[in-house]
KOLTORDO-711038 format. One line per 10 residues: number of its first residue (from 1); their letters; for each residue z, y, x of N, C-alpha, C. Coordinates in Angstrom, 3 decimals, padded with zeros to 6 digits. Example, Ala and Ser with C-alpha at 12.3 -4.5 7.8 and 13.67 -1.06 7.14 Angstrom:
2
1 = AS = 007.800,-005.690,013.190,007.800,-004.500,012.300,007.800,-003.300,013.200; 007.080,-002.250,012.850,007.140,-001.060,013.670,007.870,000.030,012.900
END
This chain:
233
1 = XXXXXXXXXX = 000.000,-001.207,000.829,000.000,000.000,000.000,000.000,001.261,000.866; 000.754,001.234,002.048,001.163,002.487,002.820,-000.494,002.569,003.536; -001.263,001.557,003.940,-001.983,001.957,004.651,-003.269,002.230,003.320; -003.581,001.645,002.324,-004.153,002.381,001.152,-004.408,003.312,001.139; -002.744,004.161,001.109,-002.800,005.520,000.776,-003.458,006.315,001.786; -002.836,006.081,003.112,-003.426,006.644,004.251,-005.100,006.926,003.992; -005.384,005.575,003.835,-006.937,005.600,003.803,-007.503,006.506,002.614; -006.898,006.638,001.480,-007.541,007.536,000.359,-006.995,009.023,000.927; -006.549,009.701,001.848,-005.841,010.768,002.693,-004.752,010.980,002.259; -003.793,010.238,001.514,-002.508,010.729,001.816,-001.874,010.764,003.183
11 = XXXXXXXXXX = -001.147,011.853,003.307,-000.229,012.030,004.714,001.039,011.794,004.548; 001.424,011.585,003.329,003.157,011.280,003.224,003.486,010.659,001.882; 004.207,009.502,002.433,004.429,008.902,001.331,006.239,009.021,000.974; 006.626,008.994,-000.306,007.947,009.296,-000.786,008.598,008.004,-001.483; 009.702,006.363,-000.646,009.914,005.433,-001.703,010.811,006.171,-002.031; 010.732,005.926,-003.549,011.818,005.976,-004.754,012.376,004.913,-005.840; 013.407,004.085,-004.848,013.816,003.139,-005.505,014.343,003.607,-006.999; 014.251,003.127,-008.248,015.281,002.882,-008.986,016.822,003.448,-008.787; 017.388,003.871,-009.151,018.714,004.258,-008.905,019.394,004.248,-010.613; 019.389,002.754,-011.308,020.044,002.780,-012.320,020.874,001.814,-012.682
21 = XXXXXXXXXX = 021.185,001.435,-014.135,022.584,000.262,-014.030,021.813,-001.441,-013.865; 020.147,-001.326,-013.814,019.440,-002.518,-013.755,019.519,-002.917,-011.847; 019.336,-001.831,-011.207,018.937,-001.796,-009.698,020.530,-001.417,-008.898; 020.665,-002.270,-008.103,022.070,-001.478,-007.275,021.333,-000.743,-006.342; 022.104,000.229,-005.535,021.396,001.669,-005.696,022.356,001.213,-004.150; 021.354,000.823,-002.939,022.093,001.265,-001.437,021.447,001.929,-000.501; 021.618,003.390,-000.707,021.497,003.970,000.371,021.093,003.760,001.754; 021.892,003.286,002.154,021.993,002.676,003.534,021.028,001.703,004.118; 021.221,000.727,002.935,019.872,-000.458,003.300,018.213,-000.037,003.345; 018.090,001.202,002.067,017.222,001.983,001.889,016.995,002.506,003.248
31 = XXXXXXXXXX = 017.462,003.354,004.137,017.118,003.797,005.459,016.702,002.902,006.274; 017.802,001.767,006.001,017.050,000.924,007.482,016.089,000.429,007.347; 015.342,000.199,005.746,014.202,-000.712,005.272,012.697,-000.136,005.779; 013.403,001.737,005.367,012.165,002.555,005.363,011.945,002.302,007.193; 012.768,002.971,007.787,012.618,002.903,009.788,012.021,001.483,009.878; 012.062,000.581,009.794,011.548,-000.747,010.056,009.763,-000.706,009.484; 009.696,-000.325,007.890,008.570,-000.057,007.899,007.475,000.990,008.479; 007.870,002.119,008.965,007.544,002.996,009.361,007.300,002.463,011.120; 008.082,001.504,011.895,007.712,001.578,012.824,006.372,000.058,013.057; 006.745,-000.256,012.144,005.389,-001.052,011.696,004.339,-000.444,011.623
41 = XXXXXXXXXX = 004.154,000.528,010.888,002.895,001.275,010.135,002.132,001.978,011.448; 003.330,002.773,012.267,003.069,003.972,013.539,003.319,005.270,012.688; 002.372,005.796,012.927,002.903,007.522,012.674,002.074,007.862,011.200; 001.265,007.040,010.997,000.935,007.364,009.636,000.648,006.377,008.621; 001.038,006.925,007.619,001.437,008.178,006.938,002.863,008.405,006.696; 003.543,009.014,006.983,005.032,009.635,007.194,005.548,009.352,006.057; 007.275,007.890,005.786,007.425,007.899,005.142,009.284,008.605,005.269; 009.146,008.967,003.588,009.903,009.522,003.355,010.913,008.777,001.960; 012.532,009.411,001.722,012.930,008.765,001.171,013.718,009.584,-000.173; 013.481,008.791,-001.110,014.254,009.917,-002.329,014.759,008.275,-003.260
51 = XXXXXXXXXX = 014.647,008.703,-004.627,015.048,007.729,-005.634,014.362,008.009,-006.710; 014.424,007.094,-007.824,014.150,007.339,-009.458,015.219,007.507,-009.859; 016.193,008.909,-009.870,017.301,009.054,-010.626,017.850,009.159,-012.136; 018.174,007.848,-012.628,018.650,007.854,-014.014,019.825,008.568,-014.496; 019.887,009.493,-015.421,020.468,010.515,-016.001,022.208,010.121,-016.949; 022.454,008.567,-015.525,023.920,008.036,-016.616,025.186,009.408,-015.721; 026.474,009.237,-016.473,027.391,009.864,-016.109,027.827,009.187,-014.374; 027.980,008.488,-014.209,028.631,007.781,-012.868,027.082,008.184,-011.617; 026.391,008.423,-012.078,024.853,008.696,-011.286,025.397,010.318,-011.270; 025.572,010.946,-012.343,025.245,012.880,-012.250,026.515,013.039,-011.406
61 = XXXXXXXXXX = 027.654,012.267,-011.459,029.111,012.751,-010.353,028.552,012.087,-009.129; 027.558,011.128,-008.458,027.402,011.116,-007.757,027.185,011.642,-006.991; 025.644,012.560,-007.665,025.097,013.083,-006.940,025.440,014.368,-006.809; 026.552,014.778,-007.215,027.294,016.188,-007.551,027.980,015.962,-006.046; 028.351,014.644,-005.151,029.133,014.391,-004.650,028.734,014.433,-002.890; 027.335,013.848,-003.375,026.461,013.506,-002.107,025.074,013.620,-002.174; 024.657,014.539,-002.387,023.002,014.614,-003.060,022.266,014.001,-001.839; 022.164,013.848,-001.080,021.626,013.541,000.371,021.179,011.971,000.245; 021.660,011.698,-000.512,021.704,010.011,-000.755,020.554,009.526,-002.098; 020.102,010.617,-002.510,019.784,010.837,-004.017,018.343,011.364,-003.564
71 = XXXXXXXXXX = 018.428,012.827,-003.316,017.510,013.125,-003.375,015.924,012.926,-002.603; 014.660,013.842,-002.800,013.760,013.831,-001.508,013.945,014.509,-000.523; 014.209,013.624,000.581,014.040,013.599,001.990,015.120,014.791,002.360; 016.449,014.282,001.627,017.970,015.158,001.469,017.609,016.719,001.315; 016.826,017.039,000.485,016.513,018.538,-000.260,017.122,018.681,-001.318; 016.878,019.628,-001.952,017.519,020.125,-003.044,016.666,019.097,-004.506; 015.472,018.817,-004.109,014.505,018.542,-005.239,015.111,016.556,-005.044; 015.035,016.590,-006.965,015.908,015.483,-007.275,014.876,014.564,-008.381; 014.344,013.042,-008.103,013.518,012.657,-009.624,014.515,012.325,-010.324; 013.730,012.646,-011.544,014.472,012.822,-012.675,013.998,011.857,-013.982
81 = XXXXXXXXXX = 014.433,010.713,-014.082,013.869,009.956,-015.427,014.706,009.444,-016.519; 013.833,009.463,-017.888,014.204,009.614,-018.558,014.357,007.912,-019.162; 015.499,007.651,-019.793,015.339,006.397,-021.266,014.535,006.679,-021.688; 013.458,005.195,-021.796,012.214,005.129,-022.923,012.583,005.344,-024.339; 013.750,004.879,-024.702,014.242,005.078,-026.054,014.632,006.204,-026.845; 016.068,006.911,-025.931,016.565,007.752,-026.497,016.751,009.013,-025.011; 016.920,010.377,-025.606,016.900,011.248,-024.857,018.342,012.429,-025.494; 019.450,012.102,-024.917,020.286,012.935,-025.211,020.415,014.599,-025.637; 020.690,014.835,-027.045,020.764,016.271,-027.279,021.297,017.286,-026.343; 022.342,016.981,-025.371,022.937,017.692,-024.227,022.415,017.577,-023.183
91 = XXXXXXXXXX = 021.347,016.988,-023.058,020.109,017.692,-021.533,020.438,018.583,-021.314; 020.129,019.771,-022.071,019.967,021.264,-021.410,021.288,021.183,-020.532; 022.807,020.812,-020.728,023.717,021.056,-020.696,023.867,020.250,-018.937; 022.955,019.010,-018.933,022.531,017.949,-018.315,022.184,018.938,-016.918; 020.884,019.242,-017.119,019.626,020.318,-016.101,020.987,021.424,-015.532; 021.781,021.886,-016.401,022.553,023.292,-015.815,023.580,022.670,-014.511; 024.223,021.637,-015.237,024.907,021.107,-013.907,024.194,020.684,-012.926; 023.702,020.071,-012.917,022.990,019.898,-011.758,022.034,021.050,-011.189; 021.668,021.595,-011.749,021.158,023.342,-010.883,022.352,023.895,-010.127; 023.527,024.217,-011.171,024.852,024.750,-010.796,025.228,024.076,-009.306
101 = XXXXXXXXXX = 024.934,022.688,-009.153,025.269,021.766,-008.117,024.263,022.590,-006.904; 023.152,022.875,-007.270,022.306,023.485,-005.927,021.005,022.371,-005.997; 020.628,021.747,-007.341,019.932,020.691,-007.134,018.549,021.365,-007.780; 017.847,020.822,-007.855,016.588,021.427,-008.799,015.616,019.930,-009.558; 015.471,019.382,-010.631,015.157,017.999,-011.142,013.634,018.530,-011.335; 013.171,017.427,-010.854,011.803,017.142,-011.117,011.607,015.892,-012.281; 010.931,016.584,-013.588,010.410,015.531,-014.737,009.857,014.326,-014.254; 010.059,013.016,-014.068,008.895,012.679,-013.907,008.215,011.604,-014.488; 007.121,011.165,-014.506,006.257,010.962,-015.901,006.823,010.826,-016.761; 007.187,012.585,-017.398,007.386,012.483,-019.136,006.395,012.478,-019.600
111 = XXXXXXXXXX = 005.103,012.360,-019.304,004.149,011.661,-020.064,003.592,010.544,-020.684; 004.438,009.554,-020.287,004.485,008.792,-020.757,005.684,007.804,-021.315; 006.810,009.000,-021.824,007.859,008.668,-021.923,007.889,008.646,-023.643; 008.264,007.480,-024.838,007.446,007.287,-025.714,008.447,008.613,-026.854; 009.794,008.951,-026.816,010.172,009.921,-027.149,009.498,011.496,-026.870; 009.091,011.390,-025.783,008.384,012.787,-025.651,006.774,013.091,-025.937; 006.361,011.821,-026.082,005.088,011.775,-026.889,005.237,012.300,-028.574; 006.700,012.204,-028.923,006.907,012.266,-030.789,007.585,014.197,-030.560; 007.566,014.389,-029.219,008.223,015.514,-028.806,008.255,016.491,-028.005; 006.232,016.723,-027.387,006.158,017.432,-026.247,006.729,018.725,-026.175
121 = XXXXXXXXXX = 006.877,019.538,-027.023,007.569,020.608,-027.086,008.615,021.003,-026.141; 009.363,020.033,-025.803,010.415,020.060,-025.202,010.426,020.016,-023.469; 009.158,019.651,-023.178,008.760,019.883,-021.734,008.759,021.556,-021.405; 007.925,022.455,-022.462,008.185,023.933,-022.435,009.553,024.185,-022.318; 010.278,023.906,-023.093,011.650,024.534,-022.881,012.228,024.568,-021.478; 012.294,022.723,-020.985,012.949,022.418,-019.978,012.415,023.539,-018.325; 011.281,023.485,-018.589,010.253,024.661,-017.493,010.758,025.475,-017.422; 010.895,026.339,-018.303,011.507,027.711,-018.739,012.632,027.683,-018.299; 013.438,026.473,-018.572,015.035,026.648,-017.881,015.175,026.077,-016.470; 014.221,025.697,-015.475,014.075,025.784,-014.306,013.588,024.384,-013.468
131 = XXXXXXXXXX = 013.417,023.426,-014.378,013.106,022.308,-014.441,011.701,022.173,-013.444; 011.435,021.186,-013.185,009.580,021.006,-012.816,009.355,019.395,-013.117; 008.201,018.987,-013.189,007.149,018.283,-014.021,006.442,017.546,-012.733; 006.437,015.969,-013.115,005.571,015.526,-011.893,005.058,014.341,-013.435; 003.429,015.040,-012.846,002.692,013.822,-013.929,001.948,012.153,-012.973; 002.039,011.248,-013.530,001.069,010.187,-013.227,000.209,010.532,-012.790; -000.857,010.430,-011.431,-001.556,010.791,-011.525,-003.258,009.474,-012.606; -002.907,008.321,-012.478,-003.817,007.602,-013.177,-003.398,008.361,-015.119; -002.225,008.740,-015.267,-002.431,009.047,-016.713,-003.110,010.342,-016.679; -003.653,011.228,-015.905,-004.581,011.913,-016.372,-006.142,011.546,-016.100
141 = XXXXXXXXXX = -006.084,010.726,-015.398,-007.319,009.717,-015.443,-007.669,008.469,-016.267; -006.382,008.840,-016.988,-007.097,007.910,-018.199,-006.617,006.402,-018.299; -005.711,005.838,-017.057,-005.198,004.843,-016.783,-004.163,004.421,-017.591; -003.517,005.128,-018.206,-002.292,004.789,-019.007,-002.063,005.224,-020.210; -003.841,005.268,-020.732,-004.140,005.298,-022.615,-004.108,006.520,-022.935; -004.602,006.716,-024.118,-004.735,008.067,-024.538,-003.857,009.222,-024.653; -002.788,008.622,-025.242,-001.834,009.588,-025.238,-001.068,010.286,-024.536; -001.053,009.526,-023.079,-000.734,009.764,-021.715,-001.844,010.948,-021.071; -002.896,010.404,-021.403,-003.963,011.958,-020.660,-003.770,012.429,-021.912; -003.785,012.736,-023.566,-003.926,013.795,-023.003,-002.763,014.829,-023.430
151 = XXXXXXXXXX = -001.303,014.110,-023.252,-000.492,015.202,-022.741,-000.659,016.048,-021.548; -000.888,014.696,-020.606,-001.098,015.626,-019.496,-002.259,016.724,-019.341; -003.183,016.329,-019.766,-004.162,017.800,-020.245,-003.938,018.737,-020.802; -002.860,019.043,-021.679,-002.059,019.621,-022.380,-001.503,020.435,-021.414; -000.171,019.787,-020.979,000.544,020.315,-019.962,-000.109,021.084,-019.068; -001.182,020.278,-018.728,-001.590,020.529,-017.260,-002.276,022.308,-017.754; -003.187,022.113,-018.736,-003.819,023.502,-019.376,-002.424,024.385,-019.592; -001.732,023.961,-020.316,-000.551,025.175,-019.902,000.215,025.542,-019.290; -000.228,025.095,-017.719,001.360,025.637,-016.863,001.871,024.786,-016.511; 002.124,023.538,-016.894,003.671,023.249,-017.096,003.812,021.857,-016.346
161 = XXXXXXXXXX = 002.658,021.418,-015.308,002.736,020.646,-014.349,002.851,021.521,-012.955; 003.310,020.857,-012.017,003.873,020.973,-011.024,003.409,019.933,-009.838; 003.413,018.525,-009.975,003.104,017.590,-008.885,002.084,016.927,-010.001; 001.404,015.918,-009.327,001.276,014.639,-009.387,001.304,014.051,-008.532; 001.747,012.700,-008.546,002.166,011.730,-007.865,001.143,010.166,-008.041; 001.325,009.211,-007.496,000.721,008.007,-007.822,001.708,007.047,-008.252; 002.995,007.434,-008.289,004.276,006.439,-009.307,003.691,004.858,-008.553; 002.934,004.485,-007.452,002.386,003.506,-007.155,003.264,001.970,-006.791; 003.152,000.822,-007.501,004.182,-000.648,-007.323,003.421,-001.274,-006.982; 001.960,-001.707,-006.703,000.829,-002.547,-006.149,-000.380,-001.989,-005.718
171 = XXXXXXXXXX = -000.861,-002.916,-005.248,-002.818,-002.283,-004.927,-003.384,-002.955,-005.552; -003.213,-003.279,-006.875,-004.029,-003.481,-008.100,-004.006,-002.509,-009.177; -003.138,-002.857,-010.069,-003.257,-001.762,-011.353,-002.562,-000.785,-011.109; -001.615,-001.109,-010.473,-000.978,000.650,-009.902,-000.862,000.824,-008.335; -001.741,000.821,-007.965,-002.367,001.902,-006.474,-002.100,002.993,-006.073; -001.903,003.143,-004.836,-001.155,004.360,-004.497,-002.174,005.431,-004.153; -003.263,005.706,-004.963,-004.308,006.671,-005.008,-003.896,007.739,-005.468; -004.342,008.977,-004.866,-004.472,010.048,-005.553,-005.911,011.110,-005.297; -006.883,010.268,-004.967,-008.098,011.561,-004.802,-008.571,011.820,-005.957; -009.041,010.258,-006.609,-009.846,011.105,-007.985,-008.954,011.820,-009.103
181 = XXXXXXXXXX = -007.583,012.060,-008.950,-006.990,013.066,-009.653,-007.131,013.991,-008.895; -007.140,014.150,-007.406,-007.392,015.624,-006.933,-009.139,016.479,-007.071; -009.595,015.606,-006.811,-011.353,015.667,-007.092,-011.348,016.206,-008.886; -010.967,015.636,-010.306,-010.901,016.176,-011.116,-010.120,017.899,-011.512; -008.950,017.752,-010.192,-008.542,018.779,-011.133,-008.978,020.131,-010.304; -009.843,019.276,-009.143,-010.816,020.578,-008.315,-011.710,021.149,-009.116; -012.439,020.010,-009.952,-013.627,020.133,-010.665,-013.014,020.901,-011.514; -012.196,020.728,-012.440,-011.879,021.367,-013.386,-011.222,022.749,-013.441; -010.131,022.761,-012.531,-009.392,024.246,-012.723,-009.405,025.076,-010.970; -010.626,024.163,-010.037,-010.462,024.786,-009.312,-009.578,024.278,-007.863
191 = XXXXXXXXXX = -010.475,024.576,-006.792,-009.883,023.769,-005.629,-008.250,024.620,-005.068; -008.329,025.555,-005.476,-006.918,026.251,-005.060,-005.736,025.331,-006.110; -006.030,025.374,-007.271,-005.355,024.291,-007.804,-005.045,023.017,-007.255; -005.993,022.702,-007.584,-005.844,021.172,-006.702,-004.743,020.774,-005.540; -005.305,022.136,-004.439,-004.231,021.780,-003.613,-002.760,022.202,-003.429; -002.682,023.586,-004.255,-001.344,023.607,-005.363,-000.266,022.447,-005.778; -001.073,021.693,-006.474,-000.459,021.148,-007.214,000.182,019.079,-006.298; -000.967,019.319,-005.463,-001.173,017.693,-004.768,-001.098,017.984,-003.206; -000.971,019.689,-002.573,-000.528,019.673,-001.062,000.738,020.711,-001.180; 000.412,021.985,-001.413,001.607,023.084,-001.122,002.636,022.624,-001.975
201 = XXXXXXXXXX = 002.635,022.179,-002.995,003.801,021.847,-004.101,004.613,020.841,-003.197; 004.134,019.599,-003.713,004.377,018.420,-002.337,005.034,018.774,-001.481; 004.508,019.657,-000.021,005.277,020.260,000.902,006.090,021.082,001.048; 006.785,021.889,-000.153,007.699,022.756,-000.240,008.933,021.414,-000.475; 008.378,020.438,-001.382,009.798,019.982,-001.764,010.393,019.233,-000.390; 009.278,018.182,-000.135,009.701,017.454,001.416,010.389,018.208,002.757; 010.043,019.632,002.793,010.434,020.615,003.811,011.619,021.541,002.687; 011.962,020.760,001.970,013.501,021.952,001.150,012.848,023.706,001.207; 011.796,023.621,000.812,011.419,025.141,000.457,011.554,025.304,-001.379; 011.522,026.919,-001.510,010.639,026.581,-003.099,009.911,026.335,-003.209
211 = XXXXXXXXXX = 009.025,026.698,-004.524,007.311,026.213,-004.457,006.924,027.505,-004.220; 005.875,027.736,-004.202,005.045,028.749,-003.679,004.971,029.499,-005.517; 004.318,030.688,-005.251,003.979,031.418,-007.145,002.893,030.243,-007.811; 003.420,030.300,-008.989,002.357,029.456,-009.995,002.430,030.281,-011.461; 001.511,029.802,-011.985,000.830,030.660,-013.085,002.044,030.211,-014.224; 002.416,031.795,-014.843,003.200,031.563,-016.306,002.894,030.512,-017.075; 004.345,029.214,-017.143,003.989,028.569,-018.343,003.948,029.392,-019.603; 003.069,028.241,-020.554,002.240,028.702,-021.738,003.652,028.311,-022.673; 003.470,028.714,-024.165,004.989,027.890,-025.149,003.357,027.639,-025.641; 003.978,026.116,-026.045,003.576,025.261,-027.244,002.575,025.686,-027.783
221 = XXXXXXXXXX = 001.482,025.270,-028.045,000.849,026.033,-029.831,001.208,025.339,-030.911; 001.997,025.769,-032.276,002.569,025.675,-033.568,001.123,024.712,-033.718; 002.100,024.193,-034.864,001.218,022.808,-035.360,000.125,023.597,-036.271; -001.154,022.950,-036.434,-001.853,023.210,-037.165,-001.481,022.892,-038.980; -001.682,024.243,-039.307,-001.715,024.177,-040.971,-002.780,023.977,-041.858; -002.685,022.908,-043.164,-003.714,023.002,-043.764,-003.487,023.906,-045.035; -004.381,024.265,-045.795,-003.916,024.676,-047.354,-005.400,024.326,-047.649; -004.870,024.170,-049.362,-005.850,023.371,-050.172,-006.592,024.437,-051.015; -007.928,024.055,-051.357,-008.477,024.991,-052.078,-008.798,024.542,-053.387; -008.079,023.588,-053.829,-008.135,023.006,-054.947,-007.054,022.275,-055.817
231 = XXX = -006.925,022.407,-056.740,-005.458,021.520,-057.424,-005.605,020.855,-058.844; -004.896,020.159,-058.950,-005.133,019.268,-060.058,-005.227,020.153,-061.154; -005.873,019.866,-062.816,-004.921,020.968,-063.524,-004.295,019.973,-064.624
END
């Protein structure tokens, strides 16, 4: 997979184990796994280490405790995922502590998270309150069904993405590619984008910077209304 990526030009790759009550969550073993692979590989592509951080109580005092252990490549920037099922009314309350902590959460694929499909709305809010957004990059290519692109087309048209990533577990159906999402979203919104969103973004978080300026997210557009021009009598 590491040398895959290399070959499609990634320069840095980020594992993010699991960090929930299914996966025991060791730090430690995590470092020595990554140095062992890395001196396998040689110098490229530079790996780096973060988690898939699940949003339980004994996880948020953790990382209140030791973010270094948690986050990417011990920065401030933290993944952030959500239950497929249910999504707690006290998020917002969720996002503040952990900002308050010095942390900053990155969404990541709420696009294909099946509550926020019945609920995109709520990606605007979270933006607005300081949040950032890392989409699939195969779900805007179409890899992970309709409804997956086209939130992310959505999003992506208003603002309100930030990374994509390749979320990559094999070199079959999930591959650690990311050109033909960068090649589309050249085509589409423009090569300064592109590398926005898939180099400078990327490298602010791995080097603990902010991100660089990005364009005002959009709010929502209100649901479409019908009215009838006809009625029984």
């Amino acid at each position: 997979m590491c040398r895959m990526a290399a070959s499609d030009g990634t320069t840095h790759l980020v594992a993010t184990p699991h960090c929930n009550y299914e996966y025991p969550f060791q730090p430690e073993v995590n470092r020595e796994k990554l140095c062992e692979l890395q001196a396998a590989l040689g110098e490229q592509p530079k790996l780096l280490l973060g988690c898939d951080f699940h949003l339980s109580y004994d996880n948020i005092s953790a990382i209140i405790k030791d973010r270094g252990s948690f986050t990417i490549n011990q920065s401030r920037y933290v993944l952030v995922e959500f239950d497929d099922q249910f999504i707690p009314e006290n998020m917002d309350h969720v996002f503040y502590d952990l900002q308050v902590a010095g942390l900053v959460p990155i969404l990541t694929h709420p696009e294909r998270n099946p509550v926020l499909h019945r609920k995109p709305e709520m990606i605007y809010q979270w933006v607005t309150r300081g949040c950032l957004v890392q989409i699939t990059a195969q779900s805007l290519t179409g890899g992970f069904g309709n409804t997956a692109r086209r939130l992310s087309e959505t999003w992506l048209a208003r603002n309100l993405v930030h990374f994509f990533a390749s979320d990559a577990h094999n070199t079959t159906r999930r591959p650690p590619l990311l050109s033909l999402c960068y090649d589309r979203i050249a085509a589409e919104k423009g090569p300064d984008e592109a590398a926005r969103l898939l180099r400078q973004n990327p490298a602010a978080v791995i080097e603990d910077r902010p991100l660089p300026p990005s364009p005002e997210p959009l709010a929502p557009q209100p649901p479409k209304r019908w009215f009838s021009w006809f009625r029984r009598r």
